[in-house]
N, CA, C and O atoms as a CHARMM CRD file, in Angstrom:
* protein
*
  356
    1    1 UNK  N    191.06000 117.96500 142.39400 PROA 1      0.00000
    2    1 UNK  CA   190.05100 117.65400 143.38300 PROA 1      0.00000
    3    1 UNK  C    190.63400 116.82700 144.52500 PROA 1      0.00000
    4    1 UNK  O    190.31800 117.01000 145.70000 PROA 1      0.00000
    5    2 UNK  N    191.66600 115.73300 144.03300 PROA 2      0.00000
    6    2 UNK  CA   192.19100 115.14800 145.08300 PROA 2      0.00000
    7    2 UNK  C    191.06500 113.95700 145.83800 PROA 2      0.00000
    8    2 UNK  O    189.85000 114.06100 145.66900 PROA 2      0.00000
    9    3 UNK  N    191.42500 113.30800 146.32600 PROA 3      0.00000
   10    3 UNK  CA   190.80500 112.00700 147.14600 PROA 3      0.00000
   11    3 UNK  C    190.49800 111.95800 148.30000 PROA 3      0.00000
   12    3 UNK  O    191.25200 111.61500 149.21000 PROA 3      0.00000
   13    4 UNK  N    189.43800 112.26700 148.40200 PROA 4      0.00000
   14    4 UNK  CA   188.37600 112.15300 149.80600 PROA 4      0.00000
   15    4 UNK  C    188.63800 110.69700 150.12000 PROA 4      0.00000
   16    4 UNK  O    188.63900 109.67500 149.43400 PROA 4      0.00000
   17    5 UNK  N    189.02000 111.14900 152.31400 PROA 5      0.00000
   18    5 UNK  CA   188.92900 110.10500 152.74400 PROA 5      0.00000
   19    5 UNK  C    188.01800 109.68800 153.89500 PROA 5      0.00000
   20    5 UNK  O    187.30700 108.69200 154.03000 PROA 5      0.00000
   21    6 UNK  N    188.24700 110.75200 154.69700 PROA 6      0.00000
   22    6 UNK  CA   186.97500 110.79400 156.03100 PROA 6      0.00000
   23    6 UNK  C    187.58800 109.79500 157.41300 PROA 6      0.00000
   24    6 UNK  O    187.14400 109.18500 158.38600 PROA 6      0.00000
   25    7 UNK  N    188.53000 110.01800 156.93400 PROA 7      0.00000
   26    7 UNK  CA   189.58100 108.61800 158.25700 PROA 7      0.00000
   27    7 UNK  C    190.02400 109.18800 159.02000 PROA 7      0.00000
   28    7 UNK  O    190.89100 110.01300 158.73100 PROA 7      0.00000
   29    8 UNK  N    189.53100 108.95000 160.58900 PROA 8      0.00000
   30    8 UNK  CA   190.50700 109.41900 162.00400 PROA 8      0.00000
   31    8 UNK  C    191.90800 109.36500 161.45100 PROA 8      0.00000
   32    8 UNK  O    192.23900 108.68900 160.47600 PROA 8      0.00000
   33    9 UNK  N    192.74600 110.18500 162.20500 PROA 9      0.00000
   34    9 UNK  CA   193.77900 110.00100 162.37600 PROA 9      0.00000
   35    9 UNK  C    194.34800 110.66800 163.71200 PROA 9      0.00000
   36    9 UNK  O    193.58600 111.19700 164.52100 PROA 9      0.00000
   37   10 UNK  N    195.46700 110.62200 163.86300 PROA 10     0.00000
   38   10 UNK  CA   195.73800 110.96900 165.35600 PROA 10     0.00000
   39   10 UNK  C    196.53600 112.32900 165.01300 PROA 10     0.00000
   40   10 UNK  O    197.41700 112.44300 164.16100 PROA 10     0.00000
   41   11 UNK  N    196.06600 113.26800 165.80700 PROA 11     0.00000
   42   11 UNK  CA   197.44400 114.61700 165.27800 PROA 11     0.00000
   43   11 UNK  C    197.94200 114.85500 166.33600 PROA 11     0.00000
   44   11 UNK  O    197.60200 114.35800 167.40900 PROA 11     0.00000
   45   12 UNK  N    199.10100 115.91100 166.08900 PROA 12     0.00000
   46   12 UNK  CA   199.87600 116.41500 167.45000 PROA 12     0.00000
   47   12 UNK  C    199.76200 117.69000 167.14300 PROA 12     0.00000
   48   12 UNK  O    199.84000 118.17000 166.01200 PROA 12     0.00000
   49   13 UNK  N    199.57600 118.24700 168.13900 PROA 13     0.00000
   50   13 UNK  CA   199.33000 120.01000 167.99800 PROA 13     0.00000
   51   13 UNK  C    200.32700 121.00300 168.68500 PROA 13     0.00000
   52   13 UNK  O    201.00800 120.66600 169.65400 PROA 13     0.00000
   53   14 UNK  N    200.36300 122.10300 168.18600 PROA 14     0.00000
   54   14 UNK  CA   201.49300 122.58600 168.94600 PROA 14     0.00000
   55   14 UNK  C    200.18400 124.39800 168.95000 PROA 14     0.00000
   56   14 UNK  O    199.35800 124.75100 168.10800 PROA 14     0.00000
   57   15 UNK  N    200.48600 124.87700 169.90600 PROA 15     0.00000
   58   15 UNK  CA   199.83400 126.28600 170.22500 PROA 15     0.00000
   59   15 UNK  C    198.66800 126.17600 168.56800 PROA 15     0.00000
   60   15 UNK  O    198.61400 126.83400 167.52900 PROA 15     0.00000
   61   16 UNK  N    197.85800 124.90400 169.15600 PROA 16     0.00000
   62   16 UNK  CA   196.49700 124.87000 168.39100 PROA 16     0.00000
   63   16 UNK  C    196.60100 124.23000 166.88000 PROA 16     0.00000
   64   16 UNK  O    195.64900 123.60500 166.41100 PROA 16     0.00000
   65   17 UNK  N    198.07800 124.46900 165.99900 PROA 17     0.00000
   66   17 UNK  CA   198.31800 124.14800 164.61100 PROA 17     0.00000
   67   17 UNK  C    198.71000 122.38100 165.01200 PROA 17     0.00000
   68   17 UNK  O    199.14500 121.79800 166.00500 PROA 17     0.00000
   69   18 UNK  N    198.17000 121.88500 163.30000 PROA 18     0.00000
   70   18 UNK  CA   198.77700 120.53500 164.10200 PROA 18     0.00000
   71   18 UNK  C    200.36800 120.30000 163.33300 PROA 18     0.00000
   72   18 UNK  O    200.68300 120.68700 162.20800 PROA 18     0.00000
   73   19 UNK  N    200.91900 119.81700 163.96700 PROA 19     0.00000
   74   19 UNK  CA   202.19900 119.75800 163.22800 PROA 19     0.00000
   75   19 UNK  C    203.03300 118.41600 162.89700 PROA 19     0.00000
   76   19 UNK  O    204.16500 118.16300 162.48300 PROA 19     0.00000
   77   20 UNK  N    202.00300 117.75600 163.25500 PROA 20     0.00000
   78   20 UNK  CA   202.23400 115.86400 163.15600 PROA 20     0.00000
   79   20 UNK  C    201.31900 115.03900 163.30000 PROA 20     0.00000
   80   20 UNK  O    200.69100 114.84900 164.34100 PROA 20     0.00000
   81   21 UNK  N    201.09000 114.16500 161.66500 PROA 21     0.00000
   82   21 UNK  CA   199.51200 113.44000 162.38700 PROA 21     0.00000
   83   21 UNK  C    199.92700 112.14600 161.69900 PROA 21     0.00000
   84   21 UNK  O    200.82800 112.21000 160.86300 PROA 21     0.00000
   85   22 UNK  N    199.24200 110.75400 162.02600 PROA 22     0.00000
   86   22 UNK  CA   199.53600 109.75600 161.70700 PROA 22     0.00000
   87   22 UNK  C    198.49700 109.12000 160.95800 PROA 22     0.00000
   88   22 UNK  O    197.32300 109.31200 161.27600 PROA 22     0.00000
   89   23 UNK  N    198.75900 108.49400 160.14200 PROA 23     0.00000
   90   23 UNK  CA   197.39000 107.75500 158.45000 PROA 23     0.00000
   91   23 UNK  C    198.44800 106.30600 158.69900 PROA 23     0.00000
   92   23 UNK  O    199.61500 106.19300 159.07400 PROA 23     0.00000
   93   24 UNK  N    197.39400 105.32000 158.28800 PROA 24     0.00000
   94   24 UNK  CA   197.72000 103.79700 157.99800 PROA 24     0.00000
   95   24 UNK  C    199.37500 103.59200 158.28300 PROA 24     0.00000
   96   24 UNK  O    200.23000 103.05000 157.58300 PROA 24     0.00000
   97   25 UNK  N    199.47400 104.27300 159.64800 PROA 25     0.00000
   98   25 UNK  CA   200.92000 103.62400 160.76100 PROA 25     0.00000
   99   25 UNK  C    201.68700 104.32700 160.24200 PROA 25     0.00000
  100   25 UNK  O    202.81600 104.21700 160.72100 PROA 25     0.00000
  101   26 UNK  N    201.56900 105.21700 159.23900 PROA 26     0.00000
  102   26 UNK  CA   202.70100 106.07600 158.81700 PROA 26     0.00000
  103   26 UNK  C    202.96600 107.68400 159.47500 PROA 26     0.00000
  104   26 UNK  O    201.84800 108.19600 159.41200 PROA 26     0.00000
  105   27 UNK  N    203.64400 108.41100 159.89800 PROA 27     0.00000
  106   27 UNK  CA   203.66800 109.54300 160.19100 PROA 27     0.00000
  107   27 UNK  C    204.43500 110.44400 159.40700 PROA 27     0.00000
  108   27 UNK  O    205.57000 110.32200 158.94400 PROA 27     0.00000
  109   28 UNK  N    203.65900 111.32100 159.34500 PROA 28     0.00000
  110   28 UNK  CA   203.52300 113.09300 158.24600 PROA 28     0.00000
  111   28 UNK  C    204.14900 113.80300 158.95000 PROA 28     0.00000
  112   28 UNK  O    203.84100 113.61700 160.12700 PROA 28     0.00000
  113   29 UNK  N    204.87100 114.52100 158.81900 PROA 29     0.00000
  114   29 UNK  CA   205.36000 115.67100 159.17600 PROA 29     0.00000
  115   29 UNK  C    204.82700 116.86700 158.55600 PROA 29     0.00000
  116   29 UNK  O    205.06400 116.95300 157.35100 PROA 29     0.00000
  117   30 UNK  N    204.05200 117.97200 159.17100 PROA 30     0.00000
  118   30 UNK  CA   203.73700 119.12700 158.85200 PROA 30     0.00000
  119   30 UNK  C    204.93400 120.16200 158.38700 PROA 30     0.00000
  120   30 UNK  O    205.73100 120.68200 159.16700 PROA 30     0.00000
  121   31 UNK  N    204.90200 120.33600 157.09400 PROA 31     0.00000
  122   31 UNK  CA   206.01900 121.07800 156.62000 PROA 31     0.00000
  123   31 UNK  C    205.59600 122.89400 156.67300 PROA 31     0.00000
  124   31 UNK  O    206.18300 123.77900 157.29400 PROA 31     0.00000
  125   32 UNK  N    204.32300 123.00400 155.74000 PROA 32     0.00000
  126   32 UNK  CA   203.75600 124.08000 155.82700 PROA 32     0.00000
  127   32 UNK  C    201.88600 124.04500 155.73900 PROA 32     0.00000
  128   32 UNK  O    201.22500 123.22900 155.09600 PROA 32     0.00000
  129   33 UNK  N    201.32000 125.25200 156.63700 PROA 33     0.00000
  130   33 UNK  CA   200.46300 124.93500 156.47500 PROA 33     0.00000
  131   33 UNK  C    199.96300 126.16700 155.77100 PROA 33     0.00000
  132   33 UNK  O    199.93600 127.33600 156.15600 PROA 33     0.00000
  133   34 UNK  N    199.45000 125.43900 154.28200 PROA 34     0.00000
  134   34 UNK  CA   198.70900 126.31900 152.97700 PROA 34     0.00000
  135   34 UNK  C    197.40300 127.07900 153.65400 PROA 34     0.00000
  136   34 UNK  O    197.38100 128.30900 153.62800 PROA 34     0.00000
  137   35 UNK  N    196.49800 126.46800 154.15700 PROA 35     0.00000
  138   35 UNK  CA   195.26100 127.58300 154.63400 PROA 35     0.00000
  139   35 UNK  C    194.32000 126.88100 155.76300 PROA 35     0.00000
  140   35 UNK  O    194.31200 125.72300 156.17800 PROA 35     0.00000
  141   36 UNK  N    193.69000 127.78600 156.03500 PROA 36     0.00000
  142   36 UNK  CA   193.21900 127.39100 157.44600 PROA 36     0.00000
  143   36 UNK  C    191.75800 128.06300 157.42100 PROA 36     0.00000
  144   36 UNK  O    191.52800 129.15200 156.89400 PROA 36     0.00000
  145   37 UNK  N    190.89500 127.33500 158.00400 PROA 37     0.00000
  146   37 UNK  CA   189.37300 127.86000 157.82100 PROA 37     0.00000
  147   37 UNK  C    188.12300 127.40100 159.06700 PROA 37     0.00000
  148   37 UNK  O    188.32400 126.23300 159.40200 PROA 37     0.00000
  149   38 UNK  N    187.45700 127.74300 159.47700 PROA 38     0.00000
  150   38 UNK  CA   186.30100 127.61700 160.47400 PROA 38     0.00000
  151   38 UNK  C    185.41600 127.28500 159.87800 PROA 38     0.00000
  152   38 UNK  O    185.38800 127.90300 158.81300 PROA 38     0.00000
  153   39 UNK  N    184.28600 126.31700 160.02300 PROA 39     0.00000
  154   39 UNK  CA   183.11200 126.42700 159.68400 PROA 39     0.00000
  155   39 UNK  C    182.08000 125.70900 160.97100 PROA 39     0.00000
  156   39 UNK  O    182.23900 124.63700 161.55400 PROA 39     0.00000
  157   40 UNK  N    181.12900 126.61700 161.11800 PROA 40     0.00000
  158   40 UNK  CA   179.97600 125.70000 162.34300 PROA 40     0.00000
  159   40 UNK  C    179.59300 124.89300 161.42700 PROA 40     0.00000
  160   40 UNK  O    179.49600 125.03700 160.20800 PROA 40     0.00000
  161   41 UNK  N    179.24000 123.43600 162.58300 PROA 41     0.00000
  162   41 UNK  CA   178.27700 122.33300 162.20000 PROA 41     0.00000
  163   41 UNK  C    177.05200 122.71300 162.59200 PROA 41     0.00000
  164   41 UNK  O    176.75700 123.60000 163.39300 PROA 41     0.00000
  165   42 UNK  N    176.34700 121.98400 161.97300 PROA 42     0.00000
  166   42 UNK  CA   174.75900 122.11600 161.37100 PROA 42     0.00000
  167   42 UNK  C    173.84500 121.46700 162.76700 PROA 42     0.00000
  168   42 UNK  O    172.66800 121.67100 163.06300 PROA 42     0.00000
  169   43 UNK  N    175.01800 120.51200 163.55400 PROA 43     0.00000
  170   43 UNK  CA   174.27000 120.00500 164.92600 PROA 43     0.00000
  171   43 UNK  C    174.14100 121.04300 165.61000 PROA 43     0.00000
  172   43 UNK  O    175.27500 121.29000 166.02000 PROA 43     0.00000
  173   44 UNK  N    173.38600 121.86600 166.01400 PROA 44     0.00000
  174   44 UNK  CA   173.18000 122.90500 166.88700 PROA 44     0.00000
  175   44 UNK  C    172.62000 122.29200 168.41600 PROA 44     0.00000
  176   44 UNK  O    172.57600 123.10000 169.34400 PROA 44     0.00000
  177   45 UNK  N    172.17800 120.81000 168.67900 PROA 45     0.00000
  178   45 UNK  CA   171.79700 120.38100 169.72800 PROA 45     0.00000
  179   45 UNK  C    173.10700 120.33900 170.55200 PROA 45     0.00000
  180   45 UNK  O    172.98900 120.60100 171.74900 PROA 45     0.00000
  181   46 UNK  N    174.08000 120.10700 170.17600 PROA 46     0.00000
  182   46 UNK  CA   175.15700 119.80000 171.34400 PROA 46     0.00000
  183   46 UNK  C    175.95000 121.28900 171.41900 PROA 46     0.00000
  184   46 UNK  O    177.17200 121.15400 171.35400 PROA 46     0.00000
  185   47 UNK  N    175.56700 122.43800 171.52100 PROA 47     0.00000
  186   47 UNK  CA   175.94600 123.94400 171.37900 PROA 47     0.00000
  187   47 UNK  C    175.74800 123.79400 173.01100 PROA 47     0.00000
  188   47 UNK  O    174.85200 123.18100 173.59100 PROA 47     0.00000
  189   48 UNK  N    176.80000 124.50200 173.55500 PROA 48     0.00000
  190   48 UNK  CA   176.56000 125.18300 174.84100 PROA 48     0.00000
  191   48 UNK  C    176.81100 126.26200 174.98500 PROA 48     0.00000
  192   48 UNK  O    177.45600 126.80100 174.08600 PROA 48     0.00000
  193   49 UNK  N    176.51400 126.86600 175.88700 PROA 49     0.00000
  194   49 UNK  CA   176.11600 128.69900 176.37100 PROA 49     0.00000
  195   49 UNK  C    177.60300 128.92600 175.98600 PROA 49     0.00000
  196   49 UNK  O    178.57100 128.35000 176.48200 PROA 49     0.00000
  197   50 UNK  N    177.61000 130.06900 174.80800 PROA 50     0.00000
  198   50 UNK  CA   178.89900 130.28000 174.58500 PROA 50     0.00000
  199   50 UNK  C    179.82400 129.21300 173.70200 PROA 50     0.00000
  200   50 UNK  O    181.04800 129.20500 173.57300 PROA 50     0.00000
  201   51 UNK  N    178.94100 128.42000 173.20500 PROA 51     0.00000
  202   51 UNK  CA   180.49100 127.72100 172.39400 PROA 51     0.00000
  203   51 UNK  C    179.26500 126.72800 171.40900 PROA 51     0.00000
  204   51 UNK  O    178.39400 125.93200 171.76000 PROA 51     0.00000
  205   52 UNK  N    179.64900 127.16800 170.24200 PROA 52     0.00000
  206   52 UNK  CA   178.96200 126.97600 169.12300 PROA 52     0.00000
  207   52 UNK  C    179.59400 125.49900 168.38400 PROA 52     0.00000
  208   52 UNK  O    180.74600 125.78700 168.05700 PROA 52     0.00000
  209   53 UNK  N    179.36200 124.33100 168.07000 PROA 53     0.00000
  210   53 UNK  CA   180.35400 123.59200 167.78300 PROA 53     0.00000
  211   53 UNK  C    180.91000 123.83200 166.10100 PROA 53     0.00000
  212   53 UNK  O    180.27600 124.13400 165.09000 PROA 53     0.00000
  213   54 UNK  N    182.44200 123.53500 166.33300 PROA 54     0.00000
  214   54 UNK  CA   182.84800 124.28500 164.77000 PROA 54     0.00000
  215   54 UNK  C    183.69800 123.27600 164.60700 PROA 54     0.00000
  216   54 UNK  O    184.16500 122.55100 165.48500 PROA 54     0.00000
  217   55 UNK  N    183.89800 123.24800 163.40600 PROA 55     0.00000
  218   55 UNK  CA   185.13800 122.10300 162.48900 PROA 55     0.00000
  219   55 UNK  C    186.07800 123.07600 162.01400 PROA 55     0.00000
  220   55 UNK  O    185.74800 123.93100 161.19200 PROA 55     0.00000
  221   56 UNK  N    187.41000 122.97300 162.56400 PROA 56     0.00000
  222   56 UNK  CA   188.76300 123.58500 161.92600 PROA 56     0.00000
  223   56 UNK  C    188.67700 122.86500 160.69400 PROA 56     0.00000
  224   56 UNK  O    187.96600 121.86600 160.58500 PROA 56     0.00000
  225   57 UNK  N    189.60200 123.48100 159.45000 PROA 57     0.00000
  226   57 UNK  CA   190.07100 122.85000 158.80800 PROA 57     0.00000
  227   57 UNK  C    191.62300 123.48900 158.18000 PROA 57     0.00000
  228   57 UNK  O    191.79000 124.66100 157.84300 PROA 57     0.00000
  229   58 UNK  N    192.51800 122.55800 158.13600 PROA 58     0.00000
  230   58 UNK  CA   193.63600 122.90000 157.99100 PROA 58     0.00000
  231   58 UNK  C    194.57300 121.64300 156.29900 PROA 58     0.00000
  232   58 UNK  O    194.76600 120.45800 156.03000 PROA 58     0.00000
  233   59 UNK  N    194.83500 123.11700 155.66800 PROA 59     0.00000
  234   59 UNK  CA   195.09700 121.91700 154.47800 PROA 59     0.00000
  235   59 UNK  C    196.88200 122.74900 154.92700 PROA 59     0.00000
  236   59 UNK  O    197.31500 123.74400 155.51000 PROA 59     0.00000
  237   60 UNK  N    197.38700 121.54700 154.19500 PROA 60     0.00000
  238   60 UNK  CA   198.79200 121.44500 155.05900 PROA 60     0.00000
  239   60 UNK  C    199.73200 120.42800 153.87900 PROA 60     0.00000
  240   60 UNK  O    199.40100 119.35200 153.38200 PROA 60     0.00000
  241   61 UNK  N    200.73600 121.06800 153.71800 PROA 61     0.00000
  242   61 UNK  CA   201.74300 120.31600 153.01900 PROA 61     0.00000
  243   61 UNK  C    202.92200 119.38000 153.95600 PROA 61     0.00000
  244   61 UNK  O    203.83700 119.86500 154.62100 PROA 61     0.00000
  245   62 UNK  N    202.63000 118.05400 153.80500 PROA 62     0.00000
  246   62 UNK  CA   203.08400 116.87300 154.71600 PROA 62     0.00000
  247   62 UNK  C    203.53400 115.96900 154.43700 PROA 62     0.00000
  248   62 UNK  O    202.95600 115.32300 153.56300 PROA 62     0.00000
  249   63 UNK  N    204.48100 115.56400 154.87100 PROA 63     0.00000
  250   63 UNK  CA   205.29600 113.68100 154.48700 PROA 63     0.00000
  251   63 UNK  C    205.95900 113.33500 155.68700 PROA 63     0.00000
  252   63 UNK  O    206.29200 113.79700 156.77800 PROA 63     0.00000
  253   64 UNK  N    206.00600 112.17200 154.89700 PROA 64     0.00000
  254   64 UNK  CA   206.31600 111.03400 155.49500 PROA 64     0.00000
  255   64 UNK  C    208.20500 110.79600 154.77600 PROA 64     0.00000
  256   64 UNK  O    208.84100 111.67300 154.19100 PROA 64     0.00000
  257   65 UNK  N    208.61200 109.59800 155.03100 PROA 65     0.00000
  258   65 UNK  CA   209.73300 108.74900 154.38300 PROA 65     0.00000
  259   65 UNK  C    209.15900 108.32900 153.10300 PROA 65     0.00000
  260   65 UNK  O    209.99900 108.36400 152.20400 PROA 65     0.00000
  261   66 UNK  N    207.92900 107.92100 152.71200 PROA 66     0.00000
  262   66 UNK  CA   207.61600 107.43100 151.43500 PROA 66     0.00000
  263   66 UNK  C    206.44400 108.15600 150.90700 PROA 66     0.00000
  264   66 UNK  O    206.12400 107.65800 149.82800 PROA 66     0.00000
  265   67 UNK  N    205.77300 109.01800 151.20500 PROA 67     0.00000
  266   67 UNK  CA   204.98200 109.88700 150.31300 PROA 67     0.00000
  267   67 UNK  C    204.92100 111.24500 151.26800 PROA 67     0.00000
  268   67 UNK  O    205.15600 111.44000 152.46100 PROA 67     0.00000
  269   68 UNK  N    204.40900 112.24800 149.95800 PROA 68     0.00000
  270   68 UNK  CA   204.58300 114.04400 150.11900 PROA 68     0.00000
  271   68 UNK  C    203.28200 114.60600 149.78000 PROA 68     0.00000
  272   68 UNK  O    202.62800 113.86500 149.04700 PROA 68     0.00000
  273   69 UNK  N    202.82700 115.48600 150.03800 PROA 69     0.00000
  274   69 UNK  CA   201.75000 115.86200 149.32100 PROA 69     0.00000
  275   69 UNK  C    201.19200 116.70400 150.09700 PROA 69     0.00000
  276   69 UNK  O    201.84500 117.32700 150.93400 PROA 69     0.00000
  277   70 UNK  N    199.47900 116.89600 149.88400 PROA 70     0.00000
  278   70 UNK  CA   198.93300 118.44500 150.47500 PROA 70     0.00000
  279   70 UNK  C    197.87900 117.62100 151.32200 PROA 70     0.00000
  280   70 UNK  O    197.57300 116.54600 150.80700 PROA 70     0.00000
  281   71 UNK  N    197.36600 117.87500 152.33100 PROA 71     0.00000
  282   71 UNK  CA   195.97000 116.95500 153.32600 PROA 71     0.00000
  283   71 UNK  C    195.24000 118.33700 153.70700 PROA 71     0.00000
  284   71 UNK  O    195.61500 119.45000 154.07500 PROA 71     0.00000
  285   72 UNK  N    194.18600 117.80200 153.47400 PROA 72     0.00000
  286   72 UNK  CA   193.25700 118.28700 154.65400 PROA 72     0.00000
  287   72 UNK  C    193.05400 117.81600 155.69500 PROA 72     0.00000
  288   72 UNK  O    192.50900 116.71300 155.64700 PROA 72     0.00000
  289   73 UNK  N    193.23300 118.13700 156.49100 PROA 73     0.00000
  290   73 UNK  CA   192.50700 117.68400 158.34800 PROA 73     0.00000
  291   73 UNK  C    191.73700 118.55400 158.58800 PROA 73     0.00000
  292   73 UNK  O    191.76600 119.71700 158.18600 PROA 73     0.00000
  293   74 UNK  N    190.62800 117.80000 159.59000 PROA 74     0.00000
  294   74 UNK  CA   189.38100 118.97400 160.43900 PROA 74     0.00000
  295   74 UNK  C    189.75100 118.03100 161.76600 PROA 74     0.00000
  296   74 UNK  O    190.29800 117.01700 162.20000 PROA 74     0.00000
  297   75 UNK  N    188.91100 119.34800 162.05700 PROA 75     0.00000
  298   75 UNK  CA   189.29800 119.12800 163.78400 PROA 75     0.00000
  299   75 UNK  C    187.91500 119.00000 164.27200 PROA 75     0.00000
  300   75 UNK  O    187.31400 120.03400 163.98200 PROA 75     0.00000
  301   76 UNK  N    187.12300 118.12300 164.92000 PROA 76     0.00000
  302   76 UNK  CA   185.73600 118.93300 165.31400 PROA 76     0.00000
  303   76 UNK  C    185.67700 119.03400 166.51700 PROA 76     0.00000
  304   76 UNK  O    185.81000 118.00500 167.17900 PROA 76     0.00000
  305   77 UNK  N    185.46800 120.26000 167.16400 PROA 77     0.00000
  306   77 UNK  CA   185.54400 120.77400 168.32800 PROA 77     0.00000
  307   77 UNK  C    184.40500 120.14700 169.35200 PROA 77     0.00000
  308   77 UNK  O    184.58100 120.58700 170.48800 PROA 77     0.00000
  309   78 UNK  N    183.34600 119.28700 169.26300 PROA 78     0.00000
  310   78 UNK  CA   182.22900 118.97600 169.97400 PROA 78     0.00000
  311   78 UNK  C    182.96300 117.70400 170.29100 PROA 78     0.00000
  312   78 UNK  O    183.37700 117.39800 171.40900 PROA 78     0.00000
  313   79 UNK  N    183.11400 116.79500 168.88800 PROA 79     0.00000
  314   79 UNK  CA   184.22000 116.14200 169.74700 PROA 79     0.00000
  315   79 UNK  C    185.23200 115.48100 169.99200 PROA 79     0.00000
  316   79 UNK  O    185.52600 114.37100 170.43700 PROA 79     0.00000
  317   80 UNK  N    185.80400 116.54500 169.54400 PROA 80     0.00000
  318   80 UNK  CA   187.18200 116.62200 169.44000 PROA 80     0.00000
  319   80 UNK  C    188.34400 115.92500 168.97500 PROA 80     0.00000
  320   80 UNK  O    189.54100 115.99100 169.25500 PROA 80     0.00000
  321   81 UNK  N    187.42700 115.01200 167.92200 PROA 81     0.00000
  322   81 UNK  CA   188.40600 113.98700 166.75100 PROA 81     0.00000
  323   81 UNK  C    188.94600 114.60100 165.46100 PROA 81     0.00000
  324   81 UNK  O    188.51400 115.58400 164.86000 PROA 81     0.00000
  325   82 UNK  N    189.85500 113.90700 165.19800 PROA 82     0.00000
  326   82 UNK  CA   190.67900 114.51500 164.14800 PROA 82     0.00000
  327   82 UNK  C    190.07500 113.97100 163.19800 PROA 82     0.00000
  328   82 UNK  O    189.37800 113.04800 163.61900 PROA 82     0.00000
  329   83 UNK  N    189.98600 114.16800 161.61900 PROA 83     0.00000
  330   83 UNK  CA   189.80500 112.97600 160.49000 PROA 83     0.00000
  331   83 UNK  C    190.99200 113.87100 159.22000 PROA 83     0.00000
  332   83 UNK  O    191.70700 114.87200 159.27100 PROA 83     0.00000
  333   84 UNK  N    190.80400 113.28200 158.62700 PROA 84     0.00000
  334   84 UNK  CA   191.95400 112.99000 157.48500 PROA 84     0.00000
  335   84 UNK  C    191.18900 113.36800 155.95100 PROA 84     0.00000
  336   84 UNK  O    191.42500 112.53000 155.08100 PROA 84     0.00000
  337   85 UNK  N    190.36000 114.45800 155.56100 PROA 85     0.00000
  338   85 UNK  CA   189.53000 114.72600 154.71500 PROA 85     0.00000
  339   85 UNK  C    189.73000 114.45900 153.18100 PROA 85     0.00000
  340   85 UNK  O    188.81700 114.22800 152.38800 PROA 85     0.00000
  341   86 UNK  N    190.78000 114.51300 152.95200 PROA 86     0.00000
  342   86 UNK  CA   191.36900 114.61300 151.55000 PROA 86     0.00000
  343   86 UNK  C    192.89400 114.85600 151.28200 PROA 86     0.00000
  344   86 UNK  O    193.43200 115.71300 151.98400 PROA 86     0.00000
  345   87 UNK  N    193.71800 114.14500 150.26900 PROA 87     0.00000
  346   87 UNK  CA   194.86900 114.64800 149.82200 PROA 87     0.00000
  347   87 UNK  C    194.88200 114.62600 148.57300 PROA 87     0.00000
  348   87 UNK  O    194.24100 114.00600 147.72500 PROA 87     0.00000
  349   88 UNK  N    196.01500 115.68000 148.54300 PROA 88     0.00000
  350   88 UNK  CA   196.20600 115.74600 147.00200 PROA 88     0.00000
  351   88 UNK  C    197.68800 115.09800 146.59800 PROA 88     0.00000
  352   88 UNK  O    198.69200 115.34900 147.26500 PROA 88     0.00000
  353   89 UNK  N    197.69900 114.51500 145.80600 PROA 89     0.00000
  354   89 UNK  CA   199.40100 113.90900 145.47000 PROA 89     0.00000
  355   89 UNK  C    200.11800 114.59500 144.94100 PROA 89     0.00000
  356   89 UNK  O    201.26600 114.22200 144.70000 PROA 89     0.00000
């Protein structure tokens, strides 16, 4: 199941994938990314003509110098913060 966290973090993106994101001052390196998924949010008030708001989610195998492991990140497109959903060790 792994450990839900729900914490901003900052990513770096490259042609949309992220490939570097930073947790408690440490930085991950995106090694591979395991799967990738869309889902709309349920806020339908902030929808504009043509653009539905949606949460990426990208689970991704990542380290650092002192820990490795698998993360989830979402992306939410309305607005446009990163968070840090879960890892697995």
């Amino acid at each position: 199941m792994g450990h839900v966290y729900g914490v901003p973090v900052a990513v770096t993106e490259r042609e949309g994938r992220p490939v570097r994101f930073v947790w408690d001052r440490r930085v991950y390196n995106v090694r591979h990314v395991v799967d990738h998924w869309i889902t709309l949010r349920s806020d339908w008030s902030r929808a504009t003509r043509g653009n539905l708001p949606q949460r990426a989610h990208w689970r991704v195998e990542a380290g650092s110098t002192r820990a490795r492991g698998v993360y989830e990140l979402q992306h939410d497109s309305a607005s446009d913060a990163w968070l840090l959903a879960r890892v697995w060790d």
